[in-house]
mmCIF file of the N, C-alpha and C atoms, coordinates in Angstrom:
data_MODEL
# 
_entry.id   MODEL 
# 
loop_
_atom_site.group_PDB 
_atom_site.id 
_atom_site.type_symbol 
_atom_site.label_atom_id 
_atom_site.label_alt_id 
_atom_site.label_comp_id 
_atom_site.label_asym_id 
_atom_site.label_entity_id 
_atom_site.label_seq_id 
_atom_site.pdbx_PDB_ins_code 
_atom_site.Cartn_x 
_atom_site.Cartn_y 
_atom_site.Cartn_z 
_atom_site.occupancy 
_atom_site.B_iso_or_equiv 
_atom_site.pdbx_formal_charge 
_atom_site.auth_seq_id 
_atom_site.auth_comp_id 
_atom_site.auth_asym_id 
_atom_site.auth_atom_id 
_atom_site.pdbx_PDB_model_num 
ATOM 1   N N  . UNK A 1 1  ? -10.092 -44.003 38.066 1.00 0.00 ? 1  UNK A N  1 
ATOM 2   C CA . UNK A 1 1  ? -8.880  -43.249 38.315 1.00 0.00 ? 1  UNK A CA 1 
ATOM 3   C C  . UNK A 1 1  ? -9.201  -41.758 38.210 1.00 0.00 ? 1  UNK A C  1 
ATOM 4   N N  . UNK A 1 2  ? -10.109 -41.665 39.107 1.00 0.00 ? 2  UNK A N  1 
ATOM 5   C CA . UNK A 1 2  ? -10.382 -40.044 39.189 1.00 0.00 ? 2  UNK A CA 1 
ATOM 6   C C  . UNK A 1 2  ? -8.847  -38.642 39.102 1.00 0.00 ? 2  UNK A C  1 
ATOM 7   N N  . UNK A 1 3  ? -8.076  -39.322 39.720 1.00 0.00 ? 3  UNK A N  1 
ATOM 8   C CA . UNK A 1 3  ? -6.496  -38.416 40.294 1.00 0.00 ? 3  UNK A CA 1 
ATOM 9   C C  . UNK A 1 3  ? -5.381  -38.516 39.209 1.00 0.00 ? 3  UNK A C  1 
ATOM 10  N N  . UNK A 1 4  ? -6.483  -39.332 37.723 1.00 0.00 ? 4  UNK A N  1 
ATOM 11  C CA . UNK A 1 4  ? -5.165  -39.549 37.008 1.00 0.00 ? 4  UNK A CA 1 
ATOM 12  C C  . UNK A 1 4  ? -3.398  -39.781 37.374 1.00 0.00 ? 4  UNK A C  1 
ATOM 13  N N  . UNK A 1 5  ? -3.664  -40.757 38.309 1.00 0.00 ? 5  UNK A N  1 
ATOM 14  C CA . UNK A 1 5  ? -2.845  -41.175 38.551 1.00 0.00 ? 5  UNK A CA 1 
ATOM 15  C C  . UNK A 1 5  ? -2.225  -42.265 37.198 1.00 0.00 ? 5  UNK A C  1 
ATOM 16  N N  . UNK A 1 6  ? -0.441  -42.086 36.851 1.00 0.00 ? 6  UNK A N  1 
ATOM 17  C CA . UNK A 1 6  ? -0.122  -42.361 35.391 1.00 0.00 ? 6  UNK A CA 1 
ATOM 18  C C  . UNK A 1 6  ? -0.184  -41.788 34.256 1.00 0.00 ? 6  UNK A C  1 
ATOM 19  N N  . UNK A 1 7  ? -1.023  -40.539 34.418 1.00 0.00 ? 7  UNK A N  1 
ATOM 20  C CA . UNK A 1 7  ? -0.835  -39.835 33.538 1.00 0.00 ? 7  UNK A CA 1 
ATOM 21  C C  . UNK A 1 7  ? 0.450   -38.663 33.588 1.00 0.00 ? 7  UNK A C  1 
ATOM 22  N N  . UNK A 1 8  ? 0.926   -38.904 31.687 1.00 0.00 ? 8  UNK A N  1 
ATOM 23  C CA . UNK A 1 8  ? 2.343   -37.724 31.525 1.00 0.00 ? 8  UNK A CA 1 
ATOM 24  C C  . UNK A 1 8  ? 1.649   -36.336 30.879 1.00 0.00 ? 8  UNK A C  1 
ATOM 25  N N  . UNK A 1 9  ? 2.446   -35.277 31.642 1.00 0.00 ? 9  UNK A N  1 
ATOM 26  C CA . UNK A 1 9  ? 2.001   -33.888 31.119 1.00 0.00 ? 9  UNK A CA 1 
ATOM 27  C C  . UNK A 1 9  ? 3.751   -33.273 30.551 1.00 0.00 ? 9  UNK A C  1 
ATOM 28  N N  . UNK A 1 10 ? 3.049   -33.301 29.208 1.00 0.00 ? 10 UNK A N  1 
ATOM 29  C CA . UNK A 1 10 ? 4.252   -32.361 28.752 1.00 0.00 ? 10 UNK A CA 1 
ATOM 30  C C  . UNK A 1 10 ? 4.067   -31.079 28.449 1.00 0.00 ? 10 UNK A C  1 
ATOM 31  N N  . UNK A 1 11 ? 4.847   -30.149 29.308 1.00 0.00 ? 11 UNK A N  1 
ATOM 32  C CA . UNK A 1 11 ? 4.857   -28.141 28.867 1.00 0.00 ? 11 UNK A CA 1 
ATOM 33  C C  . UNK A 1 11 ? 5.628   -27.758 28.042 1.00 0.00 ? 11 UNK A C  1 
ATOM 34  N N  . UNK A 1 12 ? 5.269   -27.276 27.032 1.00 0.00 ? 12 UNK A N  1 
ATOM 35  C CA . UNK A 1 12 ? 5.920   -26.867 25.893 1.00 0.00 ? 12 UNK A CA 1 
ATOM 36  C C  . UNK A 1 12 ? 6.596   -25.098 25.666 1.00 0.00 ? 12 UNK A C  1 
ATOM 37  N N  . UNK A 1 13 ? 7.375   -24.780 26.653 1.00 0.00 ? 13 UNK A N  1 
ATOM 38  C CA . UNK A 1 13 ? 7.283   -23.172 26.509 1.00 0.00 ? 13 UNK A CA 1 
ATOM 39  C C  . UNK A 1 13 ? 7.447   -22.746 25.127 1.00 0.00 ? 13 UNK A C  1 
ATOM 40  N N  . UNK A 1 14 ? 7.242   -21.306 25.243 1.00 0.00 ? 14 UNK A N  1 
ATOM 41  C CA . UNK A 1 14 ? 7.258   -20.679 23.945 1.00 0.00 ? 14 UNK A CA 1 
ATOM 42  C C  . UNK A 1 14 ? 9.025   -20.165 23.469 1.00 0.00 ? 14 UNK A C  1 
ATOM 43  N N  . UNK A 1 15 ? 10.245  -20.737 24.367 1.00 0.00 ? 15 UNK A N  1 
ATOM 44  C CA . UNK A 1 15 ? 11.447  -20.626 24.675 1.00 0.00 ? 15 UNK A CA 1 
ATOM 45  C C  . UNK A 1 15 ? 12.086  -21.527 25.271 1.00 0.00 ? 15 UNK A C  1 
ATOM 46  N N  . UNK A 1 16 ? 12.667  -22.178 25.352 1.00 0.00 ? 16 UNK A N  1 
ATOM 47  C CA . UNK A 1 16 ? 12.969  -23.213 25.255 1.00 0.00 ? 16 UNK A CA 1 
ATOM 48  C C  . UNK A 1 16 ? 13.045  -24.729 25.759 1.00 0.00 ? 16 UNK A C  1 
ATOM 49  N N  . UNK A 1 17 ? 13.834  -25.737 26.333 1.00 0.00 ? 17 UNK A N  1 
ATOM 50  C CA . UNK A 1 17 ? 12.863  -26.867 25.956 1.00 0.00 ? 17 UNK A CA 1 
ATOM 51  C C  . UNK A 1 17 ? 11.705  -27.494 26.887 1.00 0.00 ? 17 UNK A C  1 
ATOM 52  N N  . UNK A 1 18 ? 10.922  -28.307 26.448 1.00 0.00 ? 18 UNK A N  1 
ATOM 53  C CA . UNK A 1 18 ? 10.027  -29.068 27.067 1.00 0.00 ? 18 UNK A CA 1 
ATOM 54  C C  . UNK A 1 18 ? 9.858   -29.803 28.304 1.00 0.00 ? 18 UNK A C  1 
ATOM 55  N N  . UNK A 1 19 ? 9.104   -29.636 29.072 1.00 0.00 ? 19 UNK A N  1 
ATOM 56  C CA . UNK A 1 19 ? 9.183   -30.327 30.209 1.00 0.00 ? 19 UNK A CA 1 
ATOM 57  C C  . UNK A 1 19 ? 8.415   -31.741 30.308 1.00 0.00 ? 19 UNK A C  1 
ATOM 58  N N  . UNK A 1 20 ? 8.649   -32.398 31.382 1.00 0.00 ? 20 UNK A N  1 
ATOM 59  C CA . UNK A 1 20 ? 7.466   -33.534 31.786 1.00 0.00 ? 20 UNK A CA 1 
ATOM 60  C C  . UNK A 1 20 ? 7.563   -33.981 32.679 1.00 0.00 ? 20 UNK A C  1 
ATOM 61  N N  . UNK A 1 21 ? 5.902   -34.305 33.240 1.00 0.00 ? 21 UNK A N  1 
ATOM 62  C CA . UNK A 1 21 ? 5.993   -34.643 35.033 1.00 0.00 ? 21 UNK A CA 1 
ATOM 63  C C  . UNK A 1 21 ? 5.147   -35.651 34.641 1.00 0.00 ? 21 UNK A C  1 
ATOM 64  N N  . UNK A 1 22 ? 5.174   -36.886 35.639 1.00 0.00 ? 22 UNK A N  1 
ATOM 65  C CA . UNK A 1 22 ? 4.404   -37.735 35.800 1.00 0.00 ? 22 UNK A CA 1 
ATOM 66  C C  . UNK A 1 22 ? 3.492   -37.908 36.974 1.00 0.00 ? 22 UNK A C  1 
ATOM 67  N N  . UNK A 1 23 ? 2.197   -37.978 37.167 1.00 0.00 ? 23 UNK A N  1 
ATOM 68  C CA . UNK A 1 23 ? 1.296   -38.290 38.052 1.00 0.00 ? 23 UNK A CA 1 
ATOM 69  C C  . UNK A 1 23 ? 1.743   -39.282 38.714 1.00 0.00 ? 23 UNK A C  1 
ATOM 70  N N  . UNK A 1 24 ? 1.896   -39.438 40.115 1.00 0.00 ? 24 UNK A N  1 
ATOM 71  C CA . UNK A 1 24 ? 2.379   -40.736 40.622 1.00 0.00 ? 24 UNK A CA 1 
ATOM 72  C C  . UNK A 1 24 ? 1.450   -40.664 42.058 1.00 0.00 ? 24 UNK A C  1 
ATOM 73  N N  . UNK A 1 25 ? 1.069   -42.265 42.315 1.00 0.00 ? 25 UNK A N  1 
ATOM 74  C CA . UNK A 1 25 ? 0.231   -42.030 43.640 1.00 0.00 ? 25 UNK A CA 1 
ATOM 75  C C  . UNK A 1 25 ? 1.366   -42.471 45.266 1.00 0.00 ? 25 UNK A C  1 
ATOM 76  N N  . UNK A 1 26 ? 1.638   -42.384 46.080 1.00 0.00 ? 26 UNK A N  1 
ATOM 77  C CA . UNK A 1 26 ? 2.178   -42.570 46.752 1.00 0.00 ? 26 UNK A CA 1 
ATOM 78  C C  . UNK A 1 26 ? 3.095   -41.965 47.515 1.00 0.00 ? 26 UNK A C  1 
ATOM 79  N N  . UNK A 1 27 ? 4.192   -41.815 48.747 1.00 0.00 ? 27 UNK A N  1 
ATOM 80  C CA . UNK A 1 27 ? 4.596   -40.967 48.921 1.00 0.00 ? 27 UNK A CA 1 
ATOM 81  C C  . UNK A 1 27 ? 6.085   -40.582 49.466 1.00 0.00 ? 27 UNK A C  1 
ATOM 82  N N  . UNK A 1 28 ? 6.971   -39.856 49.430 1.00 0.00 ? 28 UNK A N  1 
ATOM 83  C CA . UNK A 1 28 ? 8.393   -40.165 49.992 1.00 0.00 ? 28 UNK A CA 1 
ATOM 84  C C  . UNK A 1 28 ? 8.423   -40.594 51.232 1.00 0.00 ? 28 UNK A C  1 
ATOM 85  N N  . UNK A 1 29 ? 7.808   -40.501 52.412 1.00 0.00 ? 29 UNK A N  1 
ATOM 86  C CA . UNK A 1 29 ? 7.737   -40.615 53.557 1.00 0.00 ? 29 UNK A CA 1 
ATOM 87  C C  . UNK A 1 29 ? 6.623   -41.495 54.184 1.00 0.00 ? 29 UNK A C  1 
ATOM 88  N N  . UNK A 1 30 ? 6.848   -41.920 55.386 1.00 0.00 ? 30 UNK A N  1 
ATOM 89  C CA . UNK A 1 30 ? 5.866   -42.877 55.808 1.00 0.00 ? 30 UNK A CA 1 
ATOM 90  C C  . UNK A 1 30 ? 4.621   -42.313 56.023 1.00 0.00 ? 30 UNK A C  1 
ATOM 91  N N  . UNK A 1 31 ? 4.769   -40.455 56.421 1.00 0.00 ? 31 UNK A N  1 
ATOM 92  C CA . UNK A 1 31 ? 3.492   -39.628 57.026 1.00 0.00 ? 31 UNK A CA 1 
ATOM 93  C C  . UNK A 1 31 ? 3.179   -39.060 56.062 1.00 0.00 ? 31 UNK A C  1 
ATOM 94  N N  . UNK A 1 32 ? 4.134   -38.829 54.784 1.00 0.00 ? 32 UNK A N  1 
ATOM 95  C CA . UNK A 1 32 ? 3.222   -37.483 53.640 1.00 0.00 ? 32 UNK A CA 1 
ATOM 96  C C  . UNK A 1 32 ? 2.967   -38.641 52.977 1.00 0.00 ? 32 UNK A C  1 
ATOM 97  N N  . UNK A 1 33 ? 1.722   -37.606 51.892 1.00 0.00 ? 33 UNK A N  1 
ATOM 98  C CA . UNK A 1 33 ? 1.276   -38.433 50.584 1.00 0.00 ? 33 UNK A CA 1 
ATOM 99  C C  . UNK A 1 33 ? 2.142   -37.170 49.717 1.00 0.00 ? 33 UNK A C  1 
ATOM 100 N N  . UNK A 1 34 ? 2.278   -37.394 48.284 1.00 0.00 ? 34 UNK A N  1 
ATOM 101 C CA . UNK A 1 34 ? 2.429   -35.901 47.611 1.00 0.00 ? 34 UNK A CA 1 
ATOM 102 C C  . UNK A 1 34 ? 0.979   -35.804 46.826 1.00 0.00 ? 34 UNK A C  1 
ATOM 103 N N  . UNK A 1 35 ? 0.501   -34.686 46.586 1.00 0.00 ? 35 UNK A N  1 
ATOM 104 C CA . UNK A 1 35 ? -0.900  -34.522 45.910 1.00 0.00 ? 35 UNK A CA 1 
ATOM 105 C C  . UNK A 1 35 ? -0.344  -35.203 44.330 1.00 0.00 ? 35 UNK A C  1 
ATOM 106 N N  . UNK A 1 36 ? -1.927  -34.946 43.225 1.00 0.00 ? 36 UNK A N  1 
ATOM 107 C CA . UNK A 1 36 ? -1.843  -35.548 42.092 1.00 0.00 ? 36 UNK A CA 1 
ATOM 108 C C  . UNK A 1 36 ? -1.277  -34.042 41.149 1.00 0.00 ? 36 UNK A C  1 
ATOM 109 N N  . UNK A 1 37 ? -0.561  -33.233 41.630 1.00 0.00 ? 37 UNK A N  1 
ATOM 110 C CA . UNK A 1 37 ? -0.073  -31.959 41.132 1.00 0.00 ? 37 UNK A CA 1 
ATOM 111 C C  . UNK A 1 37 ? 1.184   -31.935 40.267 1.00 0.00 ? 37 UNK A C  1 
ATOM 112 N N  . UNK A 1 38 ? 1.308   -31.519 39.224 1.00 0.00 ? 38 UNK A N  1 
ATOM 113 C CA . UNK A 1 38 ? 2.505   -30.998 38.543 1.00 0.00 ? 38 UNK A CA 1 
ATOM 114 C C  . UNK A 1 38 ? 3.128   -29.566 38.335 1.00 0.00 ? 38 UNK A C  1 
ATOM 115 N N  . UNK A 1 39 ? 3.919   -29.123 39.146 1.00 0.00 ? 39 UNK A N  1 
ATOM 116 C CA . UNK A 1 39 ? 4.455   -27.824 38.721 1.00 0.00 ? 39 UNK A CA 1 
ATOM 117 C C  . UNK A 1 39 ? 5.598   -27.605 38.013 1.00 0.00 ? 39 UNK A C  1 
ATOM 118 N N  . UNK A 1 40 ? 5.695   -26.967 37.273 1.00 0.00 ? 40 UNK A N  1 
ATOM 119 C CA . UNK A 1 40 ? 6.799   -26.628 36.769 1.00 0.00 ? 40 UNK A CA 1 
ATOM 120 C C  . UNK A 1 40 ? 7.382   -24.892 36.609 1.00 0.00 ? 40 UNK A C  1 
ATOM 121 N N  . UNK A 1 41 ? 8.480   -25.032 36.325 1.00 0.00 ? 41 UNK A N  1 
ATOM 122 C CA . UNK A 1 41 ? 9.490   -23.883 36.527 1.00 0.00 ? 41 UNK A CA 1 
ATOM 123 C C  . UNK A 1 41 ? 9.626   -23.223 34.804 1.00 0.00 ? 41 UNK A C  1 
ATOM 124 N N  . UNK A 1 42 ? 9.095   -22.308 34.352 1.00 0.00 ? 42 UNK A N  1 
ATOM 125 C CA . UNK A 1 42 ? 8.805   -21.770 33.281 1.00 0.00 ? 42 UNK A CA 1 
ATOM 126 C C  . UNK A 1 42 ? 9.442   -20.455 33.376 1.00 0.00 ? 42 UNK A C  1 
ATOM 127 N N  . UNK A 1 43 ? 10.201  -19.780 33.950 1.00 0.00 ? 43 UNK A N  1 
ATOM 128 C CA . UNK A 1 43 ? 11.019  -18.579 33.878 1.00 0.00 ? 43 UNK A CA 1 
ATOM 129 C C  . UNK A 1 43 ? 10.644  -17.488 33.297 1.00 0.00 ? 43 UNK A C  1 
ATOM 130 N N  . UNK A 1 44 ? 10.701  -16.837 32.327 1.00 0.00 ? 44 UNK A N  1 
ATOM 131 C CA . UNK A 1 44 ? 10.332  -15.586 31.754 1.00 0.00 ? 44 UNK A CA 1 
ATOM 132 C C  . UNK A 1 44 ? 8.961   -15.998 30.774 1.00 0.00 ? 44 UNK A C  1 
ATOM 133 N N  . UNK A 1 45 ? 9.009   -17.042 30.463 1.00 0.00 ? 45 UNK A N  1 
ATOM 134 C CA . UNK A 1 45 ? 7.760   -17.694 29.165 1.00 0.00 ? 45 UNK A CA 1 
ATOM 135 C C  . UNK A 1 45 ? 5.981   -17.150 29.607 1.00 0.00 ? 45 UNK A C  1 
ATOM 136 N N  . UNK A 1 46 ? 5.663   -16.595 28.886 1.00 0.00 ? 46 UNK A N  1 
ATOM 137 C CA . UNK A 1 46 ? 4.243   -15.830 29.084 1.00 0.00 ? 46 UNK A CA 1 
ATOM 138 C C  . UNK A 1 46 ? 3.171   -16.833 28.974 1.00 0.00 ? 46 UNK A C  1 
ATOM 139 N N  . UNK A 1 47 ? 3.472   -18.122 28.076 1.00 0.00 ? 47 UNK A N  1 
ATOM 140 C CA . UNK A 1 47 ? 2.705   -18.773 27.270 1.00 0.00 ? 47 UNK A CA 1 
ATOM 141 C C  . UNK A 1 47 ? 3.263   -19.923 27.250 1.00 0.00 ? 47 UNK A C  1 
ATOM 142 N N  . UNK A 1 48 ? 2.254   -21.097 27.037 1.00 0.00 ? 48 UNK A N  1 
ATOM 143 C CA . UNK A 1 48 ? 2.950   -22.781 27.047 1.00 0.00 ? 48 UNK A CA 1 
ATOM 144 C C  . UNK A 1 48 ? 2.111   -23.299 26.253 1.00 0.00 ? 48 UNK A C  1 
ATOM 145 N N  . UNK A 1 49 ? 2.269   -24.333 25.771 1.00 0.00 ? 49 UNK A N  1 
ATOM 146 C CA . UNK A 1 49 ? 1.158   -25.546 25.493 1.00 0.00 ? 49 UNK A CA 1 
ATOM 147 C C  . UNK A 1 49 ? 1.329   -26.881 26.274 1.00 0.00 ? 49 UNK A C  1 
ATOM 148 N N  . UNK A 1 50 ? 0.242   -27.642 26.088 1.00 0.00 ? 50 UNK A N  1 
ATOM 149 C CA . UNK A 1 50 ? 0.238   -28.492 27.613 1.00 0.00 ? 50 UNK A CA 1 
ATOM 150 C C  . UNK A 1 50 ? -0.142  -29.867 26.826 1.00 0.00 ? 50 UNK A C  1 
ATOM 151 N N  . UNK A 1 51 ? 0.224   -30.633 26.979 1.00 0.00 ? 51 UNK A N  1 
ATOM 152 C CA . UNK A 1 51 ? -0.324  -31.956 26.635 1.00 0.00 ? 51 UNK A CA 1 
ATOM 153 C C  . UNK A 1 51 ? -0.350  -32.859 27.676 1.00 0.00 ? 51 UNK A C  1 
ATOM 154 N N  . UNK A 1 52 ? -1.250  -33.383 28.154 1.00 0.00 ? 52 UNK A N  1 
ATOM 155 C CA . UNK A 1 52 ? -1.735  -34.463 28.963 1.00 0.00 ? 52 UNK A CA 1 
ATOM 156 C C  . UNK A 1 52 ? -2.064  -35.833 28.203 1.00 0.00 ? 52 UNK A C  1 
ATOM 157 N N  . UNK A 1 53 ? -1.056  -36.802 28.339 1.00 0.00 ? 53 UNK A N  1 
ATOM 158 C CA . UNK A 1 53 ? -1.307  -38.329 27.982 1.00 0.00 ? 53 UNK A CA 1 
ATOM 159 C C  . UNK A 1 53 ? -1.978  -39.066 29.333 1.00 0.00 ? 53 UNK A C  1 
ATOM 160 N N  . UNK A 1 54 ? -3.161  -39.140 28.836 1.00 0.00 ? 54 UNK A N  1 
ATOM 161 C CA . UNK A 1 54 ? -4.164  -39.620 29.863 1.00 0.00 ? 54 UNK A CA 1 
ATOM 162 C C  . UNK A 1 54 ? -3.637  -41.447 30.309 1.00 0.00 ? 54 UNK A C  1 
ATOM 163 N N  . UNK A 1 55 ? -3.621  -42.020 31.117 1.00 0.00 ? 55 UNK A N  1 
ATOM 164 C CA . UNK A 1 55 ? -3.426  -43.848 31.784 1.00 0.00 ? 55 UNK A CA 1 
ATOM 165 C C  . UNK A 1 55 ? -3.681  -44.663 30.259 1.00 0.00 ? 55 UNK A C  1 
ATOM 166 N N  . UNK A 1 56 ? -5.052  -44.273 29.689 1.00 0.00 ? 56 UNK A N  1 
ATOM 167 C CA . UNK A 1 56 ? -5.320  -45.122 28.942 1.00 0.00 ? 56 UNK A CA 1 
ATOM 168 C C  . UNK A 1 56 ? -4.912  -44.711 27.404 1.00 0.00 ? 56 UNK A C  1 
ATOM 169 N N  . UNK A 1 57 ? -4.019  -43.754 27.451 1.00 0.00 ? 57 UNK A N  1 
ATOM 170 C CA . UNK A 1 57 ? -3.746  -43.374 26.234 1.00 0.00 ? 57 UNK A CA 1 
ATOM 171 C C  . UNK A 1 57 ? -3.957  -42.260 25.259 1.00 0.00 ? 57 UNK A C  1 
ATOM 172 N N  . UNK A 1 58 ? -5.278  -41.732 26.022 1.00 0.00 ? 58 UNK A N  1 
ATOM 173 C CA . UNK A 1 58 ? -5.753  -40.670 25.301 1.00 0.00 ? 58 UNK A CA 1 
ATOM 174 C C  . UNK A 1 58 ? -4.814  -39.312 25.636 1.00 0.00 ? 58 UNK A C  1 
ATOM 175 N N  . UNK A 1 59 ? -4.851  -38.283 24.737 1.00 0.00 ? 59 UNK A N  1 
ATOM 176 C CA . UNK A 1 59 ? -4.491  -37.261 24.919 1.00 0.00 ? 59 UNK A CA 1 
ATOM 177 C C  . UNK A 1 59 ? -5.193  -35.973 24.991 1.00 0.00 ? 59 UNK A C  1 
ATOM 178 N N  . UNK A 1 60 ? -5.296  -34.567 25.948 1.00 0.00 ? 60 UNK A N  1 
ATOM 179 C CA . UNK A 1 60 ? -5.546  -33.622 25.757 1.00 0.00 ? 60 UNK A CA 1 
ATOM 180 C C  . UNK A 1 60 ? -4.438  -32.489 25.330 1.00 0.00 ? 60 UNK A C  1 
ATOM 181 N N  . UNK A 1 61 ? -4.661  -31.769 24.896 1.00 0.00 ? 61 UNK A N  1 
ATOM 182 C CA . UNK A 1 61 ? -3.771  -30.421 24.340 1.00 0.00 ? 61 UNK A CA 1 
ATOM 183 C C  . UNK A 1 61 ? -4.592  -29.114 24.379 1.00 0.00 ? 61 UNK A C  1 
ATOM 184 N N  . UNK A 1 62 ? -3.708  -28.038 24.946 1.00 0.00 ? 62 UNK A N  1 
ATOM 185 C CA . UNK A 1 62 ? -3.979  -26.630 25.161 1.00 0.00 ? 62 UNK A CA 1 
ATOM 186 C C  . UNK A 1 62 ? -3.155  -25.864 24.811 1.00 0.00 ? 62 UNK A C  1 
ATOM 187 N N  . UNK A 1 63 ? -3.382  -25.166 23.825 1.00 0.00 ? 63 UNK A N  1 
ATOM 188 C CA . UNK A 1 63 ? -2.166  -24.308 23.485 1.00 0.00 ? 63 UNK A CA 1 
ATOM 189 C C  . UNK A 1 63 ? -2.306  -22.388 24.237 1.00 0.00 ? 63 UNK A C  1 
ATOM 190 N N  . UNK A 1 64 ? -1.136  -22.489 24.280 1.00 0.00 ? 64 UNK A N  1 
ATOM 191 C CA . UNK A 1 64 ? -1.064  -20.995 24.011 1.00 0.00 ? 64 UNK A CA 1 
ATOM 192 C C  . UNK A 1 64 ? -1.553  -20.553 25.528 1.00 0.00 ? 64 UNK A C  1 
ATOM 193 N N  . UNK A 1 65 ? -1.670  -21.139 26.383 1.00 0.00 ? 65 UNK A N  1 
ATOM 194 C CA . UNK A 1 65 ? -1.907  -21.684 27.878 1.00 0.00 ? 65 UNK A CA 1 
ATOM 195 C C  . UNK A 1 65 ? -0.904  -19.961 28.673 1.00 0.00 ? 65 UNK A C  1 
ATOM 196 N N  . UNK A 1 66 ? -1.487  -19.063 29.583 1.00 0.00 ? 66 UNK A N  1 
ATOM 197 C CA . UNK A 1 66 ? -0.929  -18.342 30.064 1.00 0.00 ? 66 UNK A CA 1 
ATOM 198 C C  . UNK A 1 66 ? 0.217   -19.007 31.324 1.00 0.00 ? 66 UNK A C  1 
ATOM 199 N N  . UNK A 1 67 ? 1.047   -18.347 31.389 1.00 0.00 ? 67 UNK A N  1 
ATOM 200 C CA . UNK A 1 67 ? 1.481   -18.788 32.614 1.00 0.00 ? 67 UNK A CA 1 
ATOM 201 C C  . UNK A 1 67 ? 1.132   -18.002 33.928 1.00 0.00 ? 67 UNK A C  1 
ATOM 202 N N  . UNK A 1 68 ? 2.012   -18.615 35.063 1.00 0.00 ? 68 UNK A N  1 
ATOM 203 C CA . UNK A 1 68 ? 1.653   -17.795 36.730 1.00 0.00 ? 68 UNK A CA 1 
ATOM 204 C C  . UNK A 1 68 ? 0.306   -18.045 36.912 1.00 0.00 ? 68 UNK A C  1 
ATOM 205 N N  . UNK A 1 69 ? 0.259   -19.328 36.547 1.00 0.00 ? 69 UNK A N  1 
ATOM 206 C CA . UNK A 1 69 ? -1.647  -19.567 37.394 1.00 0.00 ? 69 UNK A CA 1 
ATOM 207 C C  . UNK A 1 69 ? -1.800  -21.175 37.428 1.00 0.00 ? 69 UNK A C  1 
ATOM 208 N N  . UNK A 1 70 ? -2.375  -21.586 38.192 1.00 0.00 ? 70 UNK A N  1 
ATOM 209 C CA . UNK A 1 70 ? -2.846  -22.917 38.186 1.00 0.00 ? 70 UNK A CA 1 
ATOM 210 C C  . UNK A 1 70 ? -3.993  -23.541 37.731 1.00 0.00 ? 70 UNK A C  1 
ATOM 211 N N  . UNK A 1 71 ? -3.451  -24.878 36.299 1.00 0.00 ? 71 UNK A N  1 
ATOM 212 C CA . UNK A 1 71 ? -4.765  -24.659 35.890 1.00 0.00 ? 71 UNK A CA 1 
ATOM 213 C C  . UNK A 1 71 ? -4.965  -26.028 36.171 1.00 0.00 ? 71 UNK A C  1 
ATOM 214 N N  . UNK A 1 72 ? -6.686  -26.750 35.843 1.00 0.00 ? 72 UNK A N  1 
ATOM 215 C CA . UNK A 1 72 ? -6.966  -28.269 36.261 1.00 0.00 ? 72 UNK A CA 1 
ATOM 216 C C  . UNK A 1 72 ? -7.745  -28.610 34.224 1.00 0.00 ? 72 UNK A C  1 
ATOM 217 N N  . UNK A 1 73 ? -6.384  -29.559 34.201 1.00 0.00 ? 73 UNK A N  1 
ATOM 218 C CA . UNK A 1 73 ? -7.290  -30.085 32.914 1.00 0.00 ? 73 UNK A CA 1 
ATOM 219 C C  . UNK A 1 73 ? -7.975  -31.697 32.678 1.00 0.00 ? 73 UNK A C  1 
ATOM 220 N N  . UNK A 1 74 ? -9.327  -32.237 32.708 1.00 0.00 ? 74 UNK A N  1 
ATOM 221 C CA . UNK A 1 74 ? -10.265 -32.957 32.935 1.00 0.00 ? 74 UNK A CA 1 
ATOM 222 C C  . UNK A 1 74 ? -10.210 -33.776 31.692 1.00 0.00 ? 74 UNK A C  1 
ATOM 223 N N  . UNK A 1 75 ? -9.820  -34.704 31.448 1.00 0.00 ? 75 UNK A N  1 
ATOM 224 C CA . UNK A 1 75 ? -10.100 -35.738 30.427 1.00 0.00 ? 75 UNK A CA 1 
ATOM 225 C C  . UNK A 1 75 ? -11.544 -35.837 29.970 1.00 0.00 ? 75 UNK A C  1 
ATOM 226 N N  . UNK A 1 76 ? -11.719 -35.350 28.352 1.00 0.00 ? 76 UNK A N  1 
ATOM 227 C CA . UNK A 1 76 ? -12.831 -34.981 28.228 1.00 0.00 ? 76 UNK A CA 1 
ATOM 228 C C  . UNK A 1 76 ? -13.723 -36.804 27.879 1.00 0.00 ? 76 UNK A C  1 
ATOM 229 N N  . UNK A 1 77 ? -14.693 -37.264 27.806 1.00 0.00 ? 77 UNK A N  1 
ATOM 230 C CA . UNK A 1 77 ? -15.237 -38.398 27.981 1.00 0.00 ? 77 UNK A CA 1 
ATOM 231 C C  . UNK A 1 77 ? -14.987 -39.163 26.800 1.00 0.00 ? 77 UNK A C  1 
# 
């Protein structure tokens, strides 16, 4: 499962509450796919922390995470 597909990411702003997107493979339409991407809408917040619950359970965490950029976080082995 290279695309972490099933995996939950929760954003934690530094103001108020928490978000969460789920990795999902498949797509609304017969012609699109949607990518393995999560964005979210963070408003004035400079800073987040990120937690990724990996398919099999594991978790990563990043704190203190800038915002206005796109980042890729890799399930470490």
């Amino acid at each position: 499962n290279t695309r972490a597909i099933g995996a939950t990411i929760e954003v934690t702003p530094e103001a108020g509450p928490s978000q969460f997107r789920w990795i999902q493979a498949g797509s609304a339409s017969l012609y699109t796919g949607h990518p393995p991407e999560a964005h979210f809408g963070l408003g004035t917040n400079r800073e987040v922390d990120v937690r990724v619950t990996w398919p099999d359970g594991r978790c990563s965490e990043l704190e203190a995470v800038p915002t206005g950029q796109r980042i890729v976080v890799e399930r470490a082995p």
